[in-house]
C-alpha positions in Angstrom: 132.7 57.8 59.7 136.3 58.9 58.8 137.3 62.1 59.8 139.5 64.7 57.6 141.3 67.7 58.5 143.1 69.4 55.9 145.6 71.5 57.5 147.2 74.3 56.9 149.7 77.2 58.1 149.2 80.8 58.6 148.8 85.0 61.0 148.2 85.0 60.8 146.4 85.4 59.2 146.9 86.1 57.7 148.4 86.5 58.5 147.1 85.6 55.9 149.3 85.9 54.3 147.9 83.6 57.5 151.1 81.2 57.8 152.9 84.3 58.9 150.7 85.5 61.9 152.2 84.7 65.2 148.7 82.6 65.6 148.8 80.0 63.4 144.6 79.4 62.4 145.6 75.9 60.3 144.2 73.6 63.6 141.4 76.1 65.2 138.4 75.4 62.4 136.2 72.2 62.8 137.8 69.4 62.9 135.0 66.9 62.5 134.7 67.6 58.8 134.0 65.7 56.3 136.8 65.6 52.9 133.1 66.2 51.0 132.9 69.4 52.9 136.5 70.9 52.8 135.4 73.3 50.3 132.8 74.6 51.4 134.9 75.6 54.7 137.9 76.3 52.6 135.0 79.1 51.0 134.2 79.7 54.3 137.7 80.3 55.6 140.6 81.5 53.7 143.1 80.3 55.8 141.8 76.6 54.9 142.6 77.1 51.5 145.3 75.0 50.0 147.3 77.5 48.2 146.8 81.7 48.0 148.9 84.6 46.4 147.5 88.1 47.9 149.0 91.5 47.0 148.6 94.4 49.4 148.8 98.3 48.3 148.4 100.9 51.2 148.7 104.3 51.7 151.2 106.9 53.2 150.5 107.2 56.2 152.7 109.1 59.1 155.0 107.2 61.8 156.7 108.2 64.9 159.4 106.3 66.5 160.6 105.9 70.2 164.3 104.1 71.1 164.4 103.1 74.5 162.0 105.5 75.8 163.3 108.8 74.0 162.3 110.7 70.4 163.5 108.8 68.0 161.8 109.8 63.9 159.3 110.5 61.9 158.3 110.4 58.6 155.9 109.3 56.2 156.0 105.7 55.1 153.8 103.9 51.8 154.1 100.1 52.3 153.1 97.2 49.6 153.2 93.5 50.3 153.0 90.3 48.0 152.6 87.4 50.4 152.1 83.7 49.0 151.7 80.3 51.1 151.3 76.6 49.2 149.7 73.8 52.0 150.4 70.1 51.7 148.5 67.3 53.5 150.9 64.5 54.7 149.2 62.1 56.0 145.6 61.3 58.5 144.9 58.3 60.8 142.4 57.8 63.2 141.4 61.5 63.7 145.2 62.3 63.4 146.1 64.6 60.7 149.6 66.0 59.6 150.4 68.8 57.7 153.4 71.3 56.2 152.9 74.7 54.8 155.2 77.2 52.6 154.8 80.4 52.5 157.0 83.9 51.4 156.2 87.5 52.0 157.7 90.1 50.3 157.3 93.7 51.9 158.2 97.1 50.6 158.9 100.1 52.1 159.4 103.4 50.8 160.2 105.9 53.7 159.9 110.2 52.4 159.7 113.2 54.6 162.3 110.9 57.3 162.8 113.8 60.4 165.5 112.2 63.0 165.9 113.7 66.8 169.0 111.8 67.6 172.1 111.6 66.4 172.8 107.9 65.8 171.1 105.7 64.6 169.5 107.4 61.6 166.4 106.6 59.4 166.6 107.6 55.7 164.7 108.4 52.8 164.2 106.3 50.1 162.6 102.5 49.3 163.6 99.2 51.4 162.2 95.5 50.4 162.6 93.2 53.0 162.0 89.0 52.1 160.5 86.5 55.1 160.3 82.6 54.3 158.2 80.3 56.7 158.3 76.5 57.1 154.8 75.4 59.6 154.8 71.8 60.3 151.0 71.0 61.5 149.8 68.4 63.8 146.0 67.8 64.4 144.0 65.2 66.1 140.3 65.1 67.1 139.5 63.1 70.3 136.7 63.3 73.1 137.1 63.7 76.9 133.8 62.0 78.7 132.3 61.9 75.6 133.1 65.4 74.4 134.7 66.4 71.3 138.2 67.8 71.5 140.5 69.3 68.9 144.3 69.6 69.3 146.3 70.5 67.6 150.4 71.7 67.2 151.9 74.0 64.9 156.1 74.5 64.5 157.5 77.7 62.6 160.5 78.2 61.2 161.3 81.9 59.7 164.3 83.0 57.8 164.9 85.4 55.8 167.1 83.8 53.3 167.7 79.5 53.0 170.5 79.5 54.6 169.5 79.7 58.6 166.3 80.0 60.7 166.0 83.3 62.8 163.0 82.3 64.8 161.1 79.2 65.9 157.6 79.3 67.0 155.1 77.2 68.1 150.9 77.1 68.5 149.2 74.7 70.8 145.5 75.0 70.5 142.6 72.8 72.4 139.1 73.8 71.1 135.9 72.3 71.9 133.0 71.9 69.2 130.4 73.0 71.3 127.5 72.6 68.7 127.3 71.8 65.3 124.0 71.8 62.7 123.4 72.4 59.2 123.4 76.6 59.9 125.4 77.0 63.0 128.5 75.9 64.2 130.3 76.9 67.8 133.1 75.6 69.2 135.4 77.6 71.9 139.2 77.0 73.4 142.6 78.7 74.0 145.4 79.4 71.7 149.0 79.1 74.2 151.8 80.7 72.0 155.7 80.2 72.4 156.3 83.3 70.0 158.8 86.4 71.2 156.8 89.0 68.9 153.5 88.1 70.9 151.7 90.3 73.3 150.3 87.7 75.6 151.0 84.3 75.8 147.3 82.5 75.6 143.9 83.8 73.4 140.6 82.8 73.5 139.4 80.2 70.8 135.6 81.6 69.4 134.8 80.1 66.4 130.7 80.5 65.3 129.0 80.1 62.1 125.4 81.2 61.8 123.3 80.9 59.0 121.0 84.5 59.1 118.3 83.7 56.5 117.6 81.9 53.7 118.8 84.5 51.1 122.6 83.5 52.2 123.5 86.1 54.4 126.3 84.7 56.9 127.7 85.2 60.4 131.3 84.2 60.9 133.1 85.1 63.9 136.5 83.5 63.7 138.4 84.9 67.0 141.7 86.1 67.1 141.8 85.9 63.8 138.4 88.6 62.7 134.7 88.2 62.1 132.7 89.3 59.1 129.5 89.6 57.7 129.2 87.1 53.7 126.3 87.7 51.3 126.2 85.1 48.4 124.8 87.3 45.0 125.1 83.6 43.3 126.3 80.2 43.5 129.9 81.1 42.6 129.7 85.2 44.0 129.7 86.9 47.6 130.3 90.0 49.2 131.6 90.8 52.6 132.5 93.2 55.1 134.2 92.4 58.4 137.5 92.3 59.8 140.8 91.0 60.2 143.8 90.6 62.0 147.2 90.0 60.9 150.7 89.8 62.2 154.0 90.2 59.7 158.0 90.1 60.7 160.9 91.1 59.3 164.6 90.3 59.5 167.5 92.5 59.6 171.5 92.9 60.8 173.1 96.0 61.3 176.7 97.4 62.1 175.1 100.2 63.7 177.1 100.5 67.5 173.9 102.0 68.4 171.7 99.3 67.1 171.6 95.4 68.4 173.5 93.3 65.7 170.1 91.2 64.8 166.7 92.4 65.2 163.1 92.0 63.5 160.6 94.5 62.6 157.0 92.9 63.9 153.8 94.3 63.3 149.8 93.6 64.5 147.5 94.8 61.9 144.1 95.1 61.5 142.3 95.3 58.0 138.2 96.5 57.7 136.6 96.9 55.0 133.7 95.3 52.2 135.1 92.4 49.8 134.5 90.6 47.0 134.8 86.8 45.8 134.3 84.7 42.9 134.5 81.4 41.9 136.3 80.8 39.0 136.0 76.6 37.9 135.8 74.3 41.1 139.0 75.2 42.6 140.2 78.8 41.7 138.6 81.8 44.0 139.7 85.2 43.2 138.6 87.9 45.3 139.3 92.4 45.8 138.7 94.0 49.0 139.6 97.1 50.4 139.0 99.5 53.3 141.4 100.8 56.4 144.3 99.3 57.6 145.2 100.0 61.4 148.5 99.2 62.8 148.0 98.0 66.5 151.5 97.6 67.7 154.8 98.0 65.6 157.8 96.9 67.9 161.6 96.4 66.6 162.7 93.2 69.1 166.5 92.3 69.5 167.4 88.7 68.6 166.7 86.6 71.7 164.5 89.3 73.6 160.8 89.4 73.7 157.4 92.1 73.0 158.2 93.5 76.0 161.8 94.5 75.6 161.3 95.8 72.1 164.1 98.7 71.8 161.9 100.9 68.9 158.0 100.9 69.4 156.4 103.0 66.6 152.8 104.4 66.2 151.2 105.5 62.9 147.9 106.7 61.7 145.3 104.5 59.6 146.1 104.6 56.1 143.6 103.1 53.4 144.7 99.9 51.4 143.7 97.4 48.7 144.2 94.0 47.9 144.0 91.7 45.1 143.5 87.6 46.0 143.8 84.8 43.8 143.1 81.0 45.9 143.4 77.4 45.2 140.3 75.3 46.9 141.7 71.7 48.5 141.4 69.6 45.5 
């Protein structure tokens, strides 16, 4: 029985907006699937679709900043986002599969009521767009060890913010092990390791599980570290959903500021929950809306070559509400 993968990058997600999280989630679904099933798990998954433009619209909500330990501003900040990513298979052999993605996120930020306690540096009022581009190259292959199934799989990053050099490299190296898979349930569990200065911890748990609940199409989907959520189909081509997600975004920036390093980025962990809606439009076109509340985890400004842990600026800010708007290709 030939297998088929069809791989993609963040995110992560998405992140997803997925090919941007630090965790890539291209290689961490089942890999024992069958090309007649990859859209039904593409439905399933949104970061296994093969091409998605999301728009993001949140509210003001309030910051505070900290440089190097000491009072640093506040403000009020209202933030947008258009994020798009296009995935193309390469090639598959023998459980192998290779992969690239694309993908550009486009964030906006416009900063009112700024309050600074230091003299230098200084935030100011008014509206900032930053641009981030991603190359992922994606490397799969689905093996057995004593007659266990294995999945592993590689993902390389590139991230600029312009085409004309790379600011960061990162790199994902999953194994995950399909534990059980049926018609209505599907568990499989391993480690994420990630090479990645903007993450927290260097290794997360795998949990992927897929439960069936009844026969009216109510759905279980854990899908760890990227969220979990509760799916309803209301027809063949309609669902609803509440659950969710995590995603990570970074930006790129280069100061003359004395006070400031010369290159830094602007990284965020994010967490959206909230109800959703999808619908299949055709075969291959899924448009979905969603909303709900949008909770910043951690919000660190690194210097070029350091790591989480050294950021120079950690910020904090309150929950603000958001909505998005989703439009998705289907592999096809």
């Amino acid at each position: 029985m030939k297998i088929k993968l069809i791989v993609i990058g963040m995110l992560f997600c998405s992140t997803g907006t997925y090919a941007q999280n630090m965790f890539s989630m291209s290689s961490l679904h089942p890999a024992d699937t069958l090309r007649s099933e990859s859209q039904e798990q593409a439905l399933r998954y949104p970061s296994l679709r093969q091409a998605s433009v999301i728009a993001d619209l949140f509210g003001s909500g309030h910051f505070d900043s900290k440089l190097n330990g000491k009072d640093f501003s506040s403000g009020k900040v209202r933030t947008a986002r258009i994020s798009s990513f296009f995935s193309v298979p390469i090639s598959s052999w023998n459980g192998n599969v290779i992969g690239a993605t694309i993908y550009h996120n486009e964030q906006f930020f416009d900063i009112r009521e700024a309050g600074n306690q230091l003299a230098a540096p200084r935030i100011n009022t008014g509206n900032v767009s930053k641009s981030t581009l991603g190359l992922s190259l994606n490397f799969s292959r689905t093996d057995a060890i004593f007659h266990t199934p294995v999945i592993y799989s590689a993902v390389f990053t590139g991230l600029s913010d312009n085409l004309s050099a790379v600011r960061r490299f990162n790199f994902n190296g999953s194994v995950v092990f399909p534990l059980k898979r049926t018609a209505d349930e599907y568990f499989s569990l391993g480690a994420l390791v990630q090479i990645d200065p903007s993450a927290p911890v260097p290794v997360l748990p795998v949990i992927n599980y897929f439960r069936k609940l009844n026969s009216s199409g109510l759905q279980l989907i854990i899908d760890l570290p990227q969220g979990a959520s509760l799916k309803q189909a209301l027809s063949p081509k309609a669902w609803i959903y509440v659950g969710s997600a995590a995603n990570t975004y970074a930006s790129f920036y280069a100061s003359g500021d004395p006070a400031l390093p010369k290159r830094f980025s602007y990284n965020t962990i994010e967490f959206k929950t909230g109800p959703g809606f999808e619908y299949l439009l055709g075969k291959y076109v899924v448009v979905g809306i969603s909303g709900g509340i949008n909770s910043i985890a951690s919000a660190r400004t690194i210097a070029k070559g350091s790591s989480y842990d050294d950021a120079f600026i950690k910020t904090t800010g309150k929950s603000v509400a958001y909505g998005e708007f989703r439009i998705s290709l289907l592999p096809f």
